[in-house]
ChimeraX commands (.cxc) that place a marker at each C-alpha (Angstrom):
marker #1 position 6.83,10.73,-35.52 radius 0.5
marker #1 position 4.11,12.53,-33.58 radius 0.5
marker #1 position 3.08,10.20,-30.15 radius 0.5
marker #1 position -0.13,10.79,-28.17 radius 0.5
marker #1 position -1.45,10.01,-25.07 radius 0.5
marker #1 position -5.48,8.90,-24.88 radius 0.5
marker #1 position -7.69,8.51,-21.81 radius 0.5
marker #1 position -9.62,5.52,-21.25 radius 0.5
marker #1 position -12.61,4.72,-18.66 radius 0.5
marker #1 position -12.83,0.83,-17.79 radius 0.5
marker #1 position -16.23,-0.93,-17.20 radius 0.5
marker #1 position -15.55,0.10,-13.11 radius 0.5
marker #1 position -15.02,3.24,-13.30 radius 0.5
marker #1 position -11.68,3.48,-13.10 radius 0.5
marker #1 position -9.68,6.05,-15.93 radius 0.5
marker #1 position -6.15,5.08,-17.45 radius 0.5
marker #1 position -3.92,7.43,-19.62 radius 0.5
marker #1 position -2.57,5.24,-22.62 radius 0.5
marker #1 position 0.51,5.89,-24.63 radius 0.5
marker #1 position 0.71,5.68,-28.59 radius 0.5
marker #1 position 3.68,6.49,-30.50 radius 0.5
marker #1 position 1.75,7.09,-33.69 radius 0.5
marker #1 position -1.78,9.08,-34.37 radius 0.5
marker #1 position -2.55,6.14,-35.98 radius 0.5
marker #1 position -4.83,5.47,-32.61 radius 0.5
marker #1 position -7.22,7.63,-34.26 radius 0.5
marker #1 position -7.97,5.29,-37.05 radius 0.5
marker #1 position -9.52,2.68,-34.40 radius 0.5
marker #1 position -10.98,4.44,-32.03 radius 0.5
marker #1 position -13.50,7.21,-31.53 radius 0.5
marker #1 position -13.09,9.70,-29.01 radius 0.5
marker #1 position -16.38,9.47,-26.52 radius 0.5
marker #1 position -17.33,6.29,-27.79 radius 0.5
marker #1 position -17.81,3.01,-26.11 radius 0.5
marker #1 position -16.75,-0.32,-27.38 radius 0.5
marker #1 position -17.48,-4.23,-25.82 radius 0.5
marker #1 position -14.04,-5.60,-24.26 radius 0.5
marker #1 position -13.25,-7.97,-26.91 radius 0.5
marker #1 position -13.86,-5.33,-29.86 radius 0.5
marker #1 position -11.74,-2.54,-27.75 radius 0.5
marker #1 position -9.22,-5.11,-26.95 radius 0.5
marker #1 position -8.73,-6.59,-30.32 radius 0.5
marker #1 position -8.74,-2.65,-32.25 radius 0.5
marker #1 position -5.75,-1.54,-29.56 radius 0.5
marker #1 position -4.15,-4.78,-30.14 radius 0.5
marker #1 position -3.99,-3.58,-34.27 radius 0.5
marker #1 position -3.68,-0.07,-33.77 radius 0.5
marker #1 position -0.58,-0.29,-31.02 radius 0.5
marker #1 position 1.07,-3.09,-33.33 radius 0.5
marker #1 position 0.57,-0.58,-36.18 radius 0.5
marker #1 position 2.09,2.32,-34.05 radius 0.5
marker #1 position 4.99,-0.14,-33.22 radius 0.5
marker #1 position 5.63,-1.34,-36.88 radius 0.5
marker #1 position 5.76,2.45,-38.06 radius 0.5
marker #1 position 8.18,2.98,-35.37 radius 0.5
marker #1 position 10.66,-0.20,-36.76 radius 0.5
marker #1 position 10.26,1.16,-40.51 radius 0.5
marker #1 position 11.37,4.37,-39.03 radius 0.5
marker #1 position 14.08,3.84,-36.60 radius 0.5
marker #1 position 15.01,-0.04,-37.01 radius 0.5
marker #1 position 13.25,-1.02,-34.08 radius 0.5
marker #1 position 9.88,-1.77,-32.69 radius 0.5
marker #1 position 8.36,0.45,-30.05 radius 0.5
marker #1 position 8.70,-1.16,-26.78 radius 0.5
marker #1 position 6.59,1.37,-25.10 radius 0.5
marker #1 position 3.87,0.81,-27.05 radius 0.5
marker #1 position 4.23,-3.07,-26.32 radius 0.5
marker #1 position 4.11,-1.96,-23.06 radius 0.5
marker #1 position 0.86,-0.45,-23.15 radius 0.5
marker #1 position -0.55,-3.24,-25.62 radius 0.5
marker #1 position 0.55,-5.43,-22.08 radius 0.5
marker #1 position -1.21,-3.28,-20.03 radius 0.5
marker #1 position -4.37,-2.59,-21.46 radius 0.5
marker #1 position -4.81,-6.57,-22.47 radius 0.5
marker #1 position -4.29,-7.03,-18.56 radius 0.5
marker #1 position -7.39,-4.65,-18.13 radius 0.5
marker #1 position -9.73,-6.90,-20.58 radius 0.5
marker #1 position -8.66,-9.43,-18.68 radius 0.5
marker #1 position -9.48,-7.94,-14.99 radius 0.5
marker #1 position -13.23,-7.97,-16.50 radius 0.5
marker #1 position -13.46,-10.98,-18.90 radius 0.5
marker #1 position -16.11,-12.51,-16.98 radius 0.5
marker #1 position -17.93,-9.30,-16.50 radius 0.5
marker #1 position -21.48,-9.59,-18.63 radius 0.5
marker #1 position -21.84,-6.52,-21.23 radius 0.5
marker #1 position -18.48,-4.82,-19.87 radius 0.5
marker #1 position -17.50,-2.05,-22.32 radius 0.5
marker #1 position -14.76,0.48,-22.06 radius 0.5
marker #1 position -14.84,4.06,-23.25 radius 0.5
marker #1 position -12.29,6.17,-25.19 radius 0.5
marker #1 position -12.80,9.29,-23.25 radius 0.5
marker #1 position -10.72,11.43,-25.38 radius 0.5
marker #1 position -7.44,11.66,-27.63 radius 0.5
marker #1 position -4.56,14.38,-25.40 radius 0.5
marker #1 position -3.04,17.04,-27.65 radius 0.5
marker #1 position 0.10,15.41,-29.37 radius 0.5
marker #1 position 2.05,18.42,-27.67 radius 0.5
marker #1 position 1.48,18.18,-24.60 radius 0.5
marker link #1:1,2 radius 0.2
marker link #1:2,3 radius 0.2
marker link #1:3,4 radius 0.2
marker link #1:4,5 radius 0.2
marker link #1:5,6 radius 0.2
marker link #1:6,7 radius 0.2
marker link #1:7,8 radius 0.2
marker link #1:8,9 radius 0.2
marker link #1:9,10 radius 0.2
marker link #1:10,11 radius 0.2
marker link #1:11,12 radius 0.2
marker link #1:12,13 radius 0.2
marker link #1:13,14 radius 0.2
marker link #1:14,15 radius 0.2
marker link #1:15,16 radius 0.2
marker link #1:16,17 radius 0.2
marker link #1:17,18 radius 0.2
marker link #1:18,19 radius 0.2
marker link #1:19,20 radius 0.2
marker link #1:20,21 radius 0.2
marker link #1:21,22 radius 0.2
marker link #1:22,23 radius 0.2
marker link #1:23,24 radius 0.2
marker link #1:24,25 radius 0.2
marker link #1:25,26 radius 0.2
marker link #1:26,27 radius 0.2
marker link #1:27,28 radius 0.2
marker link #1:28,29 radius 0.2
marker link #1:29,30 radius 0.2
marker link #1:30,31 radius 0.2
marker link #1:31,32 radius 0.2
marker link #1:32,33 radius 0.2
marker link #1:33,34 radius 0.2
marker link #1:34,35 radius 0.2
marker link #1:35,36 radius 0.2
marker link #1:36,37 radius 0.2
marker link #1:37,38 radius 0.2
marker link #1:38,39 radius 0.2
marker link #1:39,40 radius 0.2
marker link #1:40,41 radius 0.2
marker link #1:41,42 radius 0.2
marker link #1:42,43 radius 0.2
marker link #1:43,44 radius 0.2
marker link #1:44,45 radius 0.2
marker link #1:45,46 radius 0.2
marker link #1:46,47 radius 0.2
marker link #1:47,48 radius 0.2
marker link #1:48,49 radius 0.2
marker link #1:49,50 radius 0.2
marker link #1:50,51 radius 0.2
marker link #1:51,52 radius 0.2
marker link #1:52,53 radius 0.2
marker link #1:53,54 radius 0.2
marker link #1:54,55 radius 0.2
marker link #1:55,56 radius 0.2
marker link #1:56,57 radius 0.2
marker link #1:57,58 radius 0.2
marker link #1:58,59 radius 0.2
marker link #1:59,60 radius 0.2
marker link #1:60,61 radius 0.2
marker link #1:61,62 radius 0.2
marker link #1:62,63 radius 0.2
marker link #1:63,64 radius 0.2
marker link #1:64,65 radius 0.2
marker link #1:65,66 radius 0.2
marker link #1:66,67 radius 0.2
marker link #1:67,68 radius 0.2
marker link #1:68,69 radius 0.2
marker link #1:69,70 radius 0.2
marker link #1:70,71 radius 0.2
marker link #1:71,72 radius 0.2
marker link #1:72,73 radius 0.2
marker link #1:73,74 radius 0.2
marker link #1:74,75 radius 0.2
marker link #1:75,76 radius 0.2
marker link #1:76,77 radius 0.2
marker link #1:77,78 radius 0.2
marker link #1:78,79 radius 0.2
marker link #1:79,80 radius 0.2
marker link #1:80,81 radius 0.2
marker link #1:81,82 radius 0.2
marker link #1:82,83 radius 0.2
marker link #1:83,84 radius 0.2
marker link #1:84,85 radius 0.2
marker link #1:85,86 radius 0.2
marker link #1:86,87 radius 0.2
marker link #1:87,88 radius 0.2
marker link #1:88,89 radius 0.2
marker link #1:89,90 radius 0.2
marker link #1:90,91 radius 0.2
marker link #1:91,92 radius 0.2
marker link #1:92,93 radius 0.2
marker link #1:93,94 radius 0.2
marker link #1:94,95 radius 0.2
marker link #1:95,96 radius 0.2
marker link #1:96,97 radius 0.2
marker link #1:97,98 radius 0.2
view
């Protein structure tokens, strides 16, 4: 199952490498493109579950990694929950082989 990392930039500034253990990432997002918090958190929230469930049909198990990352980013939203018109942008999608 190919993984893939993706860069994000958060409403400050600040730039996070994400994990996904499935392409499936690229069905929700849009490299370059900016989304509000709530829309960006809710389409990782489906597309790392989806990346986790592919994992469990595969191997038995679900991804913890990728719950791990779900964790993280959903810690992010919530850093700027009460900032007005905060949006974050998927920078770009990393090479699957690197």
């Amino acid at each position: 199952m190919p993984e893939m990392t993706f860069t994000i930039r958060w409403p400050d500034g600040a730039v996070e490498r994400c994990y996904s253990p499935s392409l499936v990432i690229r069905d929700h997002f849009a490299a370059g493109a900016d989304y509000a918090l709530a829309d960006f958190r809710a389409r990782a929230r489906t597309a790392l579950i989806e990346a986790s469930d592919r994992v469990q049909a595969r191997y038995g198990f679900p991804c913890s990694r990728a719950m791990g990352q779900l964790d993280r980013i959903e810690a992010g939203c919530a850093r700027f929950a009460t900032t007005a018109g905060a949006r974050v942008r998927v920078e770009r999608f990393d090479d699957p082989a690197e």
